[in-house]
N, CA, C and O of each residue as an XYZ file, in Angstrom:
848
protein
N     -28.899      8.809    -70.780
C     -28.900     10.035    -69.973
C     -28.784      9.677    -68.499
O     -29.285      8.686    -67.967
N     -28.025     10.661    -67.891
C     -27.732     10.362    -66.387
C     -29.094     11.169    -65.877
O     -29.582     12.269    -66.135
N     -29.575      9.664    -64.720
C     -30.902     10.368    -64.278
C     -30.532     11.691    -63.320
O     -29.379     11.925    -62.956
N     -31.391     12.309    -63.058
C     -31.145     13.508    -62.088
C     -31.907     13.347    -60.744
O     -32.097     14.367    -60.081
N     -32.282     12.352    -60.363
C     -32.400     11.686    -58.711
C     -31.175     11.020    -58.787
O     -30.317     11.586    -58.110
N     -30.667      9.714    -59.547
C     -29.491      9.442    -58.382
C     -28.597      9.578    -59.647
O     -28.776      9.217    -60.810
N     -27.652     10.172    -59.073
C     -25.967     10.687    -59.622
C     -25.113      9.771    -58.803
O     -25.001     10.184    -57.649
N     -24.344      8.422    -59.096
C     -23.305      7.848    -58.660
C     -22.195      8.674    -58.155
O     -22.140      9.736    -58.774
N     -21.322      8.559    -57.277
C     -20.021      8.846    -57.092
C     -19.385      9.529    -58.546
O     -19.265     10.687    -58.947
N     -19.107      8.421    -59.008
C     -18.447      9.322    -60.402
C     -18.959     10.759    -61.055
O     -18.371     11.746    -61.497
N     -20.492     10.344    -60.877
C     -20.742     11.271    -61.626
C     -21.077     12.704    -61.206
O     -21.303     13.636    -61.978
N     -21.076     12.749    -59.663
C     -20.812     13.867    -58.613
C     -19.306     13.781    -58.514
O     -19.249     14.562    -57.564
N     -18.282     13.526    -58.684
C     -16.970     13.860    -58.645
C     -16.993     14.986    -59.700
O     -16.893     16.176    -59.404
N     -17.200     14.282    -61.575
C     -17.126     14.776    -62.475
C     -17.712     15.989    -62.257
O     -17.160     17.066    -62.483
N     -19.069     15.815    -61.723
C     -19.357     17.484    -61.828
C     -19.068     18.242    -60.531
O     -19.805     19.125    -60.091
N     -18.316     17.966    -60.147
C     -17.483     18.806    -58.884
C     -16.044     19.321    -59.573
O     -15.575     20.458    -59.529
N     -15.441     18.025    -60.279
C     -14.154     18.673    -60.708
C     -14.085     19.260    -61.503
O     -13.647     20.411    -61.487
N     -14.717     18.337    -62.983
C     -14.482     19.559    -64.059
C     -15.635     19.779    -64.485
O     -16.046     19.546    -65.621
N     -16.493     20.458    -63.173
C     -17.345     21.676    -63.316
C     -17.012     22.886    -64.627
O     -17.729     23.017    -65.619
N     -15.713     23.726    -64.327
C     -15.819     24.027    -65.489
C     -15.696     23.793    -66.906
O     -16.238     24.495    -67.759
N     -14.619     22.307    -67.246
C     -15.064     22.039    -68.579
C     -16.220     21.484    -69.007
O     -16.772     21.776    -70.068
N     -16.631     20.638    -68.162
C     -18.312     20.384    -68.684
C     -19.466     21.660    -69.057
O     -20.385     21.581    -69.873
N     -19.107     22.826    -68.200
C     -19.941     23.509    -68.937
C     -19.576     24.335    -70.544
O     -20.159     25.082    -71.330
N     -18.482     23.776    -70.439
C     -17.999     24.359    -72.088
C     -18.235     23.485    -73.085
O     -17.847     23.753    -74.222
N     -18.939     22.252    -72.794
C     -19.735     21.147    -73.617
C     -20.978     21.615    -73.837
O     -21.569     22.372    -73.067
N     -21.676     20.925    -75.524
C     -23.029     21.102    -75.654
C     -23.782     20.600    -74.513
O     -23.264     19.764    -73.773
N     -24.983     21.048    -74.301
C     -25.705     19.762    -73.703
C     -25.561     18.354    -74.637
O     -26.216     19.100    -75.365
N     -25.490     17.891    -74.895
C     -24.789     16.614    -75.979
C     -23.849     15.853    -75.497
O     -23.941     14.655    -75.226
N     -22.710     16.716    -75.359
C     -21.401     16.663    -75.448
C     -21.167     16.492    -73.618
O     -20.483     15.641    -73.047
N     -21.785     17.334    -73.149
C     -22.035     16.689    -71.642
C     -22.736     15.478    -70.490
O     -22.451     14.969    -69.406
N     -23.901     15.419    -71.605
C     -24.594     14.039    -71.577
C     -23.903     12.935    -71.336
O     -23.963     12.114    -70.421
N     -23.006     13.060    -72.612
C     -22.150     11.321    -73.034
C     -21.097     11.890    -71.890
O     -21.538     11.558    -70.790
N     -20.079     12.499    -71.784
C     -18.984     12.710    -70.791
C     -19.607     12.145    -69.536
O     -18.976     11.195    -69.074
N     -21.196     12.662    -68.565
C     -22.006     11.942    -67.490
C     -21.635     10.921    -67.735
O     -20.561     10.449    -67.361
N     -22.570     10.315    -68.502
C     -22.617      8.892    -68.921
C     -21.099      7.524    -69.336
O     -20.859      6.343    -69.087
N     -20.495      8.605    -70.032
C     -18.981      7.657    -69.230
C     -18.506      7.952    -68.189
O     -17.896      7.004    -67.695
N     -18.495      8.690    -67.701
C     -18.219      8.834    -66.380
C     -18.989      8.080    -65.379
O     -18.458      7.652    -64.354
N     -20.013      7.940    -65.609
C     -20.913      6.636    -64.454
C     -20.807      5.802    -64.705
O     -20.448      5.079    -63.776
N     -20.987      5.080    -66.094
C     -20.271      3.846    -66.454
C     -19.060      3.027    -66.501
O     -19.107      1.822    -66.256
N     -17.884      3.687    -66.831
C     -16.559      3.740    -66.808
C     -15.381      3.805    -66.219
O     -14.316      3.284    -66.547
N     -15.806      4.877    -64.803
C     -14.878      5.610    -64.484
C     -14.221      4.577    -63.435
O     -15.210      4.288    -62.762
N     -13.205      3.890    -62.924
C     -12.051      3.295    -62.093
C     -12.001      4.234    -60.772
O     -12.217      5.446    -60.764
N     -11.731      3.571    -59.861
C     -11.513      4.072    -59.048
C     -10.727      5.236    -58.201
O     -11.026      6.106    -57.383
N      -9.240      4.628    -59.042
C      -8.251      5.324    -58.945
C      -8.046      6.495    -59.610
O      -7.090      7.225    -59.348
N      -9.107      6.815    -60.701
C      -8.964      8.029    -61.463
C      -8.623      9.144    -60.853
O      -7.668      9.883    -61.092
N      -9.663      9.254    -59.843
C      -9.570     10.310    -59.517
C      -8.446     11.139    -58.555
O      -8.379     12.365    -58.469
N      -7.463     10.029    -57.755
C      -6.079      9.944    -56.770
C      -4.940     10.111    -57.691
O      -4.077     10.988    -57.635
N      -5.049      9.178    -58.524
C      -4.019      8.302    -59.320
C      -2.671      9.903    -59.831
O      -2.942     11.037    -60.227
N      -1.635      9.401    -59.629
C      -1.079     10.561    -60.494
C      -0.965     10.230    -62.229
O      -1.130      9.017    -62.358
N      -0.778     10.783    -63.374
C      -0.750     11.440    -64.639
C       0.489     10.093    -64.720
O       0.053      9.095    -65.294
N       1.788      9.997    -64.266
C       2.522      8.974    -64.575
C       3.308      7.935    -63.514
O       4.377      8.194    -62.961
N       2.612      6.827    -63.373
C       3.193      6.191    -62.446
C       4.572      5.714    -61.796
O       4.811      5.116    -60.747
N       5.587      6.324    -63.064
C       6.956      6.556    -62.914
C       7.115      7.881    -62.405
O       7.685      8.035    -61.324
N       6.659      8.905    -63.084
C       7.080     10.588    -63.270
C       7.831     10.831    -64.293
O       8.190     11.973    -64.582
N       8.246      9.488    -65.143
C       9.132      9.961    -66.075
C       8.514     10.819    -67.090
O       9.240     11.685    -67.578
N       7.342     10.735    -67.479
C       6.896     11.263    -68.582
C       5.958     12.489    -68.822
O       5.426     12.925    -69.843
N       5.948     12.842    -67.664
C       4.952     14.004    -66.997
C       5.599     15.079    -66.347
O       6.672     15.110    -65.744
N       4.543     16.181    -66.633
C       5.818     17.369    -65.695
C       4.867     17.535    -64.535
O       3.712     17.115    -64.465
N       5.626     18.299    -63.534
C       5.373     18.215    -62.228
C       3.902     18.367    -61.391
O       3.423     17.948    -60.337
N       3.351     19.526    -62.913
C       2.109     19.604    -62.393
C       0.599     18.156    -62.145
O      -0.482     17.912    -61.609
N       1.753     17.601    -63.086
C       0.553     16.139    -62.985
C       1.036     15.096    -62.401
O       0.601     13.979    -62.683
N       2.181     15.312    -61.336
C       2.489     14.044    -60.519
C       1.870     14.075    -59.469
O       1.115     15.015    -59.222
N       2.038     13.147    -58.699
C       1.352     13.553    -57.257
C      -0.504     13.501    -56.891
O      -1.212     14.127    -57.680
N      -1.040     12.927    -55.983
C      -2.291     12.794    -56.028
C      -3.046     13.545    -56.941
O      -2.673     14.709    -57.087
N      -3.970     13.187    -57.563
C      -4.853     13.851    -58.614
C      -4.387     14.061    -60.091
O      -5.040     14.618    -60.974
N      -2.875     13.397    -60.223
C      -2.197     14.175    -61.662
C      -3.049     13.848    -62.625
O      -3.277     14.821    -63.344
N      -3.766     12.627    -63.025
C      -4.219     12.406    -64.123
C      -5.649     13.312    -64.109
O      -6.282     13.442    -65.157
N      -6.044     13.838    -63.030
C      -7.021     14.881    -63.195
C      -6.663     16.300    -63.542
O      -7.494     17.020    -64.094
N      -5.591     16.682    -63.273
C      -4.843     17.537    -63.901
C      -4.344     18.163    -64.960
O      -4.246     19.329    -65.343
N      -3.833     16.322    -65.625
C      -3.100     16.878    -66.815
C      -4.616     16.559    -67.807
O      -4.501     16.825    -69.004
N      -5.987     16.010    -67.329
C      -6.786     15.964    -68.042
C      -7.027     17.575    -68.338
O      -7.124     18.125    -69.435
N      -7.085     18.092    -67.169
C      -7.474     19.885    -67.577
C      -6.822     20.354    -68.039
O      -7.263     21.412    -68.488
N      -5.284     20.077    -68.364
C      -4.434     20.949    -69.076
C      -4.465     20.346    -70.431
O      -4.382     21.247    -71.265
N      -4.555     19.124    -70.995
C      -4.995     18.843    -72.164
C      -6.229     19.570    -72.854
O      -6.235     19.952    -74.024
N      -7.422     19.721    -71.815
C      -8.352     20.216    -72.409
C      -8.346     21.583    -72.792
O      -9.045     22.012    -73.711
N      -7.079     22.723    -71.672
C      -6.642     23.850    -72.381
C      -5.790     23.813    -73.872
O      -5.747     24.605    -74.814
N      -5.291     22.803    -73.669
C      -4.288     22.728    -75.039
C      -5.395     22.353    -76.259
O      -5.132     23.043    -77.244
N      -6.371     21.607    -76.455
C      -7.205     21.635    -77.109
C      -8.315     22.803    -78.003
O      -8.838     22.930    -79.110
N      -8.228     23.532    -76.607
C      -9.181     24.554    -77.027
C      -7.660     25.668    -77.972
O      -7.707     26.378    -78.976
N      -6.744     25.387    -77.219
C      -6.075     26.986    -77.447
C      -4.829     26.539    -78.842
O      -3.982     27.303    -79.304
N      -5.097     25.015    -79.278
C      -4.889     24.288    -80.575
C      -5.318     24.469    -82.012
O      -4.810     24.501    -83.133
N      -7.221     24.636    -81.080
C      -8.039     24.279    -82.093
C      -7.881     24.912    -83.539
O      -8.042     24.136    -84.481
N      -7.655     25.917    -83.750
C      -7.870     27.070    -84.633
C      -6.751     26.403    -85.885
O      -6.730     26.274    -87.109
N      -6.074     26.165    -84.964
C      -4.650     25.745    -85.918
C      -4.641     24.306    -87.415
O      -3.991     24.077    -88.435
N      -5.598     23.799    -86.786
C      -6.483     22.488    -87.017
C      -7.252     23.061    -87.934
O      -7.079     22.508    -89.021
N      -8.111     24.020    -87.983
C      -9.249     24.594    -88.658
C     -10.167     24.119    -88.241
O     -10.996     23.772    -89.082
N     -10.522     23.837    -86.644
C     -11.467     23.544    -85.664
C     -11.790     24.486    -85.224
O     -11.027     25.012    -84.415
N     -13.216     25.216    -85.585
C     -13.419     26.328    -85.162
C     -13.942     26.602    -83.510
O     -14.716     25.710    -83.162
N     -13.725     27.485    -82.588
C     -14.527     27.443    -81.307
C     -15.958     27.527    -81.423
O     -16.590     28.386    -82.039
N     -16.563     26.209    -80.539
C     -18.398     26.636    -80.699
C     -18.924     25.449    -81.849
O     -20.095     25.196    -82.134
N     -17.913     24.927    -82.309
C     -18.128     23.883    -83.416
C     -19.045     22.485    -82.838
O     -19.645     22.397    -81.767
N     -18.964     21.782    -83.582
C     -19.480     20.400    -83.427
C     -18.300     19.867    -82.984
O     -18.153     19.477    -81.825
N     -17.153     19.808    -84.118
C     -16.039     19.251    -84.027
C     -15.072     19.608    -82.891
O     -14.352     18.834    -82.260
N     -15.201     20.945    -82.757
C     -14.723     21.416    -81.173
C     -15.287     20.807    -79.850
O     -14.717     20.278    -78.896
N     -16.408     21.022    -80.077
C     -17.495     20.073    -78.817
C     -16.678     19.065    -79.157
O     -15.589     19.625    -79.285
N     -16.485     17.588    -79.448
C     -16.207     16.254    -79.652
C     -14.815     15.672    -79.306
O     -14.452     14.585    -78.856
N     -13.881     17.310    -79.854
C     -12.493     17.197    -79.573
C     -12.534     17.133    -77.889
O     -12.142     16.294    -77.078
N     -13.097     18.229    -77.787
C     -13.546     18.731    -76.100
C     -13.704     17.496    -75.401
O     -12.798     17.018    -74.719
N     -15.129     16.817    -75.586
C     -15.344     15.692    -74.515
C     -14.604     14.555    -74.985
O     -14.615     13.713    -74.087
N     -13.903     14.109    -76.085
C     -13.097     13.460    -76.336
C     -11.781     13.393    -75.185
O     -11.455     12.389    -74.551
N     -11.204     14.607    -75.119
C     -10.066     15.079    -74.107
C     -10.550     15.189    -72.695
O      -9.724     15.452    -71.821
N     -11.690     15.029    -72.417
C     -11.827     15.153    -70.978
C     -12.396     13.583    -70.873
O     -13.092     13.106    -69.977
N     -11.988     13.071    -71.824
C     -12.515     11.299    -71.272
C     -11.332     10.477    -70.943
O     -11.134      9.892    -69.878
N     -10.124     10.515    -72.591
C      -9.511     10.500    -72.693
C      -8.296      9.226    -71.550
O      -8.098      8.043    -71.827
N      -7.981      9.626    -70.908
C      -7.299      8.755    -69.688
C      -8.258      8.112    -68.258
O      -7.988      7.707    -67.128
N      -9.502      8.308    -69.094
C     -10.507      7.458    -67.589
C      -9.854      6.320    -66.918
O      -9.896      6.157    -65.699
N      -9.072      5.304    -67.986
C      -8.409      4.361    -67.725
C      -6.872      3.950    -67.746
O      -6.290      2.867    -67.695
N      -6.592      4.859    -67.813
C      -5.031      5.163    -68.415
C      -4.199      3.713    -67.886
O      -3.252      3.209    -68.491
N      -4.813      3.188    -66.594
C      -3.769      2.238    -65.908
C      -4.621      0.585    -65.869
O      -4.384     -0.397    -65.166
N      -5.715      0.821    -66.987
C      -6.412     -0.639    -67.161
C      -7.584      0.013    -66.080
O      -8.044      1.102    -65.738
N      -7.735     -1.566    -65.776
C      -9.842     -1.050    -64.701
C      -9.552     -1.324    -63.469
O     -10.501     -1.393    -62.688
N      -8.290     -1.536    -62.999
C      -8.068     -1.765    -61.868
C      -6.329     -1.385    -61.349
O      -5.472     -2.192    -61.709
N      -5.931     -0.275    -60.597
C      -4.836      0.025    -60.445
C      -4.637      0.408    -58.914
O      -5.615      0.146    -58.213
N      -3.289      1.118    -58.116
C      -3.058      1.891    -56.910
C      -4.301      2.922    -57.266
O      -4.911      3.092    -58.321
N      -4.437      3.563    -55.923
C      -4.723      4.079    -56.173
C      -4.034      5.696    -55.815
O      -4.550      6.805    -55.960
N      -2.786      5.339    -55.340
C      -1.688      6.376    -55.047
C      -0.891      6.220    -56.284
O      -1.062      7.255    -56.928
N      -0.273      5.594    -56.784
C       0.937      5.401    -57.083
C       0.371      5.303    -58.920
O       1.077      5.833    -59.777
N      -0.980      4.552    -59.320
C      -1.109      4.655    -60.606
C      -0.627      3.264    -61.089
O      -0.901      2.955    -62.248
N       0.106      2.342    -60.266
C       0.402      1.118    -60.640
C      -0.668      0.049    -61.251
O      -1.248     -0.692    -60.458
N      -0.848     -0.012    -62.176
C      -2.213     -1.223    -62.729
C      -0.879     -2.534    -62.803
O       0.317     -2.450    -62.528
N      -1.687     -3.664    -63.281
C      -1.445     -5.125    -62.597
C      -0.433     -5.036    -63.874
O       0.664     -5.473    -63.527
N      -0.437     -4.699    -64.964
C       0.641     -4.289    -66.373
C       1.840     -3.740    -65.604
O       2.971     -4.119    -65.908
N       1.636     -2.846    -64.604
C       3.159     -2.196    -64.042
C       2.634     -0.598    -64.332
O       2.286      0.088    -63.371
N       2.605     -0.155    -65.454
C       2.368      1.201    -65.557
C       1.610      1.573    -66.532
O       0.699      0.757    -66.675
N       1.548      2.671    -67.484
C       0.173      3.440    -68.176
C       0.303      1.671    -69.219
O       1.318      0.987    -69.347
N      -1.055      1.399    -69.773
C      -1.280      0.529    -70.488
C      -1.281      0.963    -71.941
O      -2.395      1.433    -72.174
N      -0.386      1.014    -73.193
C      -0.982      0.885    -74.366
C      -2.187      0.989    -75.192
O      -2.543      1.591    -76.206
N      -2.760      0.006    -74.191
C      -3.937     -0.009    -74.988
C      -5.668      0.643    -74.429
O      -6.787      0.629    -74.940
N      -4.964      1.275    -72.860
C      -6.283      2.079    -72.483
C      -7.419      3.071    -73.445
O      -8.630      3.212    -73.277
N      -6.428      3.730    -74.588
C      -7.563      4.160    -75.292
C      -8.679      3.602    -75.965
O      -9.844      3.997    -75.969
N      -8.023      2.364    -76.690
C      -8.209      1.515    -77.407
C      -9.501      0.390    -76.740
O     -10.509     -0.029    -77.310
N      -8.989      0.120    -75.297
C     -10.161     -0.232    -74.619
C     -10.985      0.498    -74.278
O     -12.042     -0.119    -74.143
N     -11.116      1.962    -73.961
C     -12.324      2.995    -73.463
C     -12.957      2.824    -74.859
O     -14.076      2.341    -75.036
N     -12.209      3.225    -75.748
C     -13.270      3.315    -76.817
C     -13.789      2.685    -77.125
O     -14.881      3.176    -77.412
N     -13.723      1.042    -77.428
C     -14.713     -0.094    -77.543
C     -15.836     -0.314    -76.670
O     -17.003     -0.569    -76.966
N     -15.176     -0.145    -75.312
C     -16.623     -0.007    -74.083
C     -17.782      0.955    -74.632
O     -18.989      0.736    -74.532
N     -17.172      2.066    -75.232
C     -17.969      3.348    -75.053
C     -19.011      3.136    -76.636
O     -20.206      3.427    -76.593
N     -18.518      2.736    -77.633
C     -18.877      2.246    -78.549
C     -19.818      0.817    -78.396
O     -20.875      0.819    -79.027
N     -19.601      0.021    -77.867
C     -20.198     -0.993    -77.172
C     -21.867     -1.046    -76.273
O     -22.826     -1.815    -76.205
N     -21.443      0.306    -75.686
C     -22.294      0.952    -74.583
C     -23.582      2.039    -74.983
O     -24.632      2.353    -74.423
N     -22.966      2.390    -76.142
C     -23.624      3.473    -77.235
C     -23.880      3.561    -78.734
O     -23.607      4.477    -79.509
N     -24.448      2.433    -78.949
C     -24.163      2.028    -80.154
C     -25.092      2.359    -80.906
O     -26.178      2.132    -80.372
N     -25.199      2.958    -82.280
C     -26.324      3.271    -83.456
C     -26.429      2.996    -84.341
O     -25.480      2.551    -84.986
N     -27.473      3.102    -84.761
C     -27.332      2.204    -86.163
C     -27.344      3.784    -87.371
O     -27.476      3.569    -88.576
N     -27.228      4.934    -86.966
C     -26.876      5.839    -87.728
C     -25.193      5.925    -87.375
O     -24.642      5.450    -86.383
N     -24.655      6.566    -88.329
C     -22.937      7.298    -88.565
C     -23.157      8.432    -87.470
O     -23.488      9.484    -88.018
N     -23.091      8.508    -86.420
C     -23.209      9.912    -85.778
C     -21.926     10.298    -85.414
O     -21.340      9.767    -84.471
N     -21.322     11.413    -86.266
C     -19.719     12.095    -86.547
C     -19.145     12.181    -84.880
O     -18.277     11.539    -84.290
N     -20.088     13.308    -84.439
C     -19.820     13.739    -82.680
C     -19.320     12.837    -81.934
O     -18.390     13.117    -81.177
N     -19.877     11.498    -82.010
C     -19.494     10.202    -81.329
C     -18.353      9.956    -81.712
O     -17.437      9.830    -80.899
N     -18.117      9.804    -83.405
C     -16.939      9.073    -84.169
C     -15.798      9.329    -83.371
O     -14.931      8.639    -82.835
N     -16.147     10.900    -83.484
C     -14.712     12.210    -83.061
C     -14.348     12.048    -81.709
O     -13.245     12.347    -81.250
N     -15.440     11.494    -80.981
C     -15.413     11.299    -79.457
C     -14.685      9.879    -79.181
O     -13.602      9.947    -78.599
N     -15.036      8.957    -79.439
C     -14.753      7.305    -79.598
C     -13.521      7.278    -80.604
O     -12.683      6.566    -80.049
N     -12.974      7.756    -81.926
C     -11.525      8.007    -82.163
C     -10.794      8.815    -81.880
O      -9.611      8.556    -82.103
N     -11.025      9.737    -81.458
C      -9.957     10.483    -80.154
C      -9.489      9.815    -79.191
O      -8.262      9.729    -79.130
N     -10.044      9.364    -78.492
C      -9.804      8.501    -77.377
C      -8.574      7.440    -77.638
O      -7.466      7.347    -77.111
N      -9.312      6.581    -78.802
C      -8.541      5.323    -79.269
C      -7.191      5.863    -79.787
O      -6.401      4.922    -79.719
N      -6.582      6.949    -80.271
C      -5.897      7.367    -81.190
C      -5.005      8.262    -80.029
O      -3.818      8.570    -80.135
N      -5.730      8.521    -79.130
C      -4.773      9.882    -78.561
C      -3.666      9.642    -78.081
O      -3.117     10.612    -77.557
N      -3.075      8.600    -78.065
C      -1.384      8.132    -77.806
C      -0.696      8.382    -78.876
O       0.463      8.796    -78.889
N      -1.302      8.169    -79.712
C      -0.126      8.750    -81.531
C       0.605      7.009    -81.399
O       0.390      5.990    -80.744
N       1.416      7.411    -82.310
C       2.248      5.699    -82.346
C       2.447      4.915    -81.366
O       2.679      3.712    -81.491
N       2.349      5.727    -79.950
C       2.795      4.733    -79.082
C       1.188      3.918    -78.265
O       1.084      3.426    -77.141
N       0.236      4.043    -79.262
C      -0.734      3.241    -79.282
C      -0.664      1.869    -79.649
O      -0.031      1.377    -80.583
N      -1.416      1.283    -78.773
C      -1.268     -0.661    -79.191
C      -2.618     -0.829    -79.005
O      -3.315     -0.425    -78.073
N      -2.968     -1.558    -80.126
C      -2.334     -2.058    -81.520
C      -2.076     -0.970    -82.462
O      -3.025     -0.353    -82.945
N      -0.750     -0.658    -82.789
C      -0.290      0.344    -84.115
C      -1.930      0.936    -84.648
O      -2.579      1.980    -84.583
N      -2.056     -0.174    -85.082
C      -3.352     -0.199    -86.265
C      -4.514      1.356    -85.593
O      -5.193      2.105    -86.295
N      -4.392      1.377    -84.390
C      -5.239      2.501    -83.786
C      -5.173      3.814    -83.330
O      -5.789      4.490    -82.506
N      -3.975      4.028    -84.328
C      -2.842      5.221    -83.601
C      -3.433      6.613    -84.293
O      -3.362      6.477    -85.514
N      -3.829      7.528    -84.037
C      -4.353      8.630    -84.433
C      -4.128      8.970    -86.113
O      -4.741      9.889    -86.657
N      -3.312      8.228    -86.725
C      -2.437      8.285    -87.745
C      -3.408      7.459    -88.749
O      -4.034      7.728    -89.774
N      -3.285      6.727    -88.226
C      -3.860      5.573    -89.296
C      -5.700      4.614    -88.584
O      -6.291      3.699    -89.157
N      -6.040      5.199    -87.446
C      -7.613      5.047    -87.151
C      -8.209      4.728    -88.661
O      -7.788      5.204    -89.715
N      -9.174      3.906    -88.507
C     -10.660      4.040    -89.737
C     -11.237      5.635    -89.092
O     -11.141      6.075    -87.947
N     -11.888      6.290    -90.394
C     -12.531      7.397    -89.721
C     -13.067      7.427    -91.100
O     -12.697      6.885    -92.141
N     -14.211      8.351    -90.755
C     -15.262      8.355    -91.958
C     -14.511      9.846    -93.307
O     -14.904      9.819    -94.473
N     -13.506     10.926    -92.840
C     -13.371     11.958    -93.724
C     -12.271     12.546    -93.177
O     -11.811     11.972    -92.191
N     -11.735     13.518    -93.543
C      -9.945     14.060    -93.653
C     -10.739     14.936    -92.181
O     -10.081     14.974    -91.141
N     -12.049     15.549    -92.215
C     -12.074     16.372    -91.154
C     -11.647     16.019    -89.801
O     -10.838     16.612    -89.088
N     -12.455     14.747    -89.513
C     -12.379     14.025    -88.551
C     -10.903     13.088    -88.124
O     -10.730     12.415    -87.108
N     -10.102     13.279    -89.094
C      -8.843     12.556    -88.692
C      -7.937     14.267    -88.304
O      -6.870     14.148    -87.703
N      -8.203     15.097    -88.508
C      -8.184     16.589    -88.288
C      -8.373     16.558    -86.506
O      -7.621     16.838    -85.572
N      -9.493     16.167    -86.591
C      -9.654     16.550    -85.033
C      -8.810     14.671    -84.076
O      -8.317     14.689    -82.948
N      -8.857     14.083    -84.480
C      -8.005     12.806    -83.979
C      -7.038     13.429    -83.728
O      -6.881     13.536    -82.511
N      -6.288     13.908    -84.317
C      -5.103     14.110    -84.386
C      -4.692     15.761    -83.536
O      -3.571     16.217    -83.311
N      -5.703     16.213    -83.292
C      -5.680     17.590    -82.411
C      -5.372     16.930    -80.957
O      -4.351     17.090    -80.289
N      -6.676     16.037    -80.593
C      -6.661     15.303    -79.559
C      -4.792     14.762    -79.046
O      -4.079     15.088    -78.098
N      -4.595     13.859    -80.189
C      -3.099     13.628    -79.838
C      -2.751     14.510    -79.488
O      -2.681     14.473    -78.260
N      -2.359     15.669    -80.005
C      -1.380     16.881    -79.835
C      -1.548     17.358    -78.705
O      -0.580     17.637    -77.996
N      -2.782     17.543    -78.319
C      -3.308     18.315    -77.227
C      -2.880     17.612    -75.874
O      -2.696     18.192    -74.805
N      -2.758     16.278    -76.113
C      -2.302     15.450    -74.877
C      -0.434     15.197    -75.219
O       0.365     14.536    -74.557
N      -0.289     15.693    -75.998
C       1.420     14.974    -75.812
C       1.903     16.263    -75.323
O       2.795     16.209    -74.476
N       1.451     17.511    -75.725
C       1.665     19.032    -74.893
C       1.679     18.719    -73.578
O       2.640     18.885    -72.827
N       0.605     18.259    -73.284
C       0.057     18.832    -71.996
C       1.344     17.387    -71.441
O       2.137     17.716    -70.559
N       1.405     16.469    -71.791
C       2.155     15.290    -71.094
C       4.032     16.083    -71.157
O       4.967     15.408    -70.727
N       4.234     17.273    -71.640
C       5.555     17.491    -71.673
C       6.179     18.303    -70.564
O       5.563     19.215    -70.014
N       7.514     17.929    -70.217
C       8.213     18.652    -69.151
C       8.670     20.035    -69.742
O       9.815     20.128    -70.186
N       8.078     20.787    -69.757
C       8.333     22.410    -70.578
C       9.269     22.916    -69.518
O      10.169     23.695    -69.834
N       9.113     22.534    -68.327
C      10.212     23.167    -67.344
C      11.820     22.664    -67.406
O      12.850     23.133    -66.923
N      11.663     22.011    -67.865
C      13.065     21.420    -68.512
C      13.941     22.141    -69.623
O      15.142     22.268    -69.859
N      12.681     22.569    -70.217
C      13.838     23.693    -71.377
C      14.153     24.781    -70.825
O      14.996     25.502    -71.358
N      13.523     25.147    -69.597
C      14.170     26.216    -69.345
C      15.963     26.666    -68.782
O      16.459     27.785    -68.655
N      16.512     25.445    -68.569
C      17.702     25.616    -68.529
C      18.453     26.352    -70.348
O      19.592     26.820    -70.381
N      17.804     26.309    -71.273
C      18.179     26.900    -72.175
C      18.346     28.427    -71.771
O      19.466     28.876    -72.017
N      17.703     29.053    -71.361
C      17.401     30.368    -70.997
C      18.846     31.054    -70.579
O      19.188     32.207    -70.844
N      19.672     29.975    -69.799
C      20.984     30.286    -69.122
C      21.613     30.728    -69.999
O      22.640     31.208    -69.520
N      21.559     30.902    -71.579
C      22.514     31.218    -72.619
C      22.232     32.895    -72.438
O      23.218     33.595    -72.668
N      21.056     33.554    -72.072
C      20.531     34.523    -72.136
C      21.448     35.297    -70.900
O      21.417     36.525    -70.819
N      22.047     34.694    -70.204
C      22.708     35.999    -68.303
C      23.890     36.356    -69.375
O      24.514     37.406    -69.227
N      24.033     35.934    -69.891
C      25.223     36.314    -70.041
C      25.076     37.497    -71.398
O      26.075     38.081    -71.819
């Protein structure tokens, strides 16, 4: 638990920025989000843009702050997903998807990157950032009970690239997970971030078929 005399940097950012998704977390579910967030969080998170090229991001997440951005627009795509999944709102599994997606890219560019530009010492987003948050966080929080909330929280993370996760072996697809529910919500997580990572303004040149 994050004490309530001293709150690090991170963890007064977090609750400055996404003030409002944290309060759409259990107390639970907000706890652990604190708590990686004081532990975890890089420097550059919070500057860094969403893609250090721009190739892969739409406009709203380039540019100072993108990866704080497209974190909030993932976390809309999550919630406004869920149903589809058979993740109900108010759930456990909703909570988990939730702070899962607002952890999600803490590291997107490794533990050390620009802090304009998003450049980590790799060149650009790393492969295997999920894959490393989640071992830290697992590492950092460890039980000797199965606690699901965590699972859903710690394989979301690892998984939320879909195939283009490294190592393969950790790709939302094929994760260890304890039941079909929980690879249910893995796999929301993906979705919810490859949405939110898409240039939707781009299709709109389709529309031009419509003047006429």
């Amino acid at each position: 638990m994050v004490s309530s005399d001293v709150v690090n940097d991170n963890v007064a950012m977090a609750q400055k920025v996404f003030a409002n998704e944290l309060r759409q977390l259990s107390p639970g579910g907000r706890a652990l989000a604190l708590q990686v967030f004081e532990k975890f969080t890089p420097s550059y998170f919070w500057t860094a843009p969403a893609s250090s090229t721009g190739k892969y991001h739409p406009a709203i997440s380039s540019g100072r702050g993108g990866v704080v951005r497209h974190t909030k627009y993932a976390f809309w795509w999550v919630q406004n997903l869920g149903r589809a999944f058979s993740i109900d709102p108010g759930s456990m599994e909703m909570d988990a998807c939730l702070t899962s997606i607002l952890l999600h890219d803490l590291r997107k560019f490794g533990a050390v990157a620009d802090p304009v530009t998003g450049r980590s010492k790799c060149g650009n987003t790393t492969s295997t950032h999920g894959v490393e948050l989640g071992q830290l966080i697992q590492d950092a929080f460890a039980s000797n009970d199965r606690d699901v909330f965590k699972e859903i929280v710690i394989a979301g993370i690892v998984g939320h690239m879909g195939k283009w996760t490294s190592p393969e072996c950790a790709s939302c697809w094929n994760v260890v997970v304890s039941s079909p529910k929980v690879r249910q919500c893995v796999i929301l997580v993906h979705i919810a971030d490859m949405a939110a990572a898409q240039k939707a303004d781009e299709c709109l040149d389709l529309l031009d078929v419509l003047k006429d």
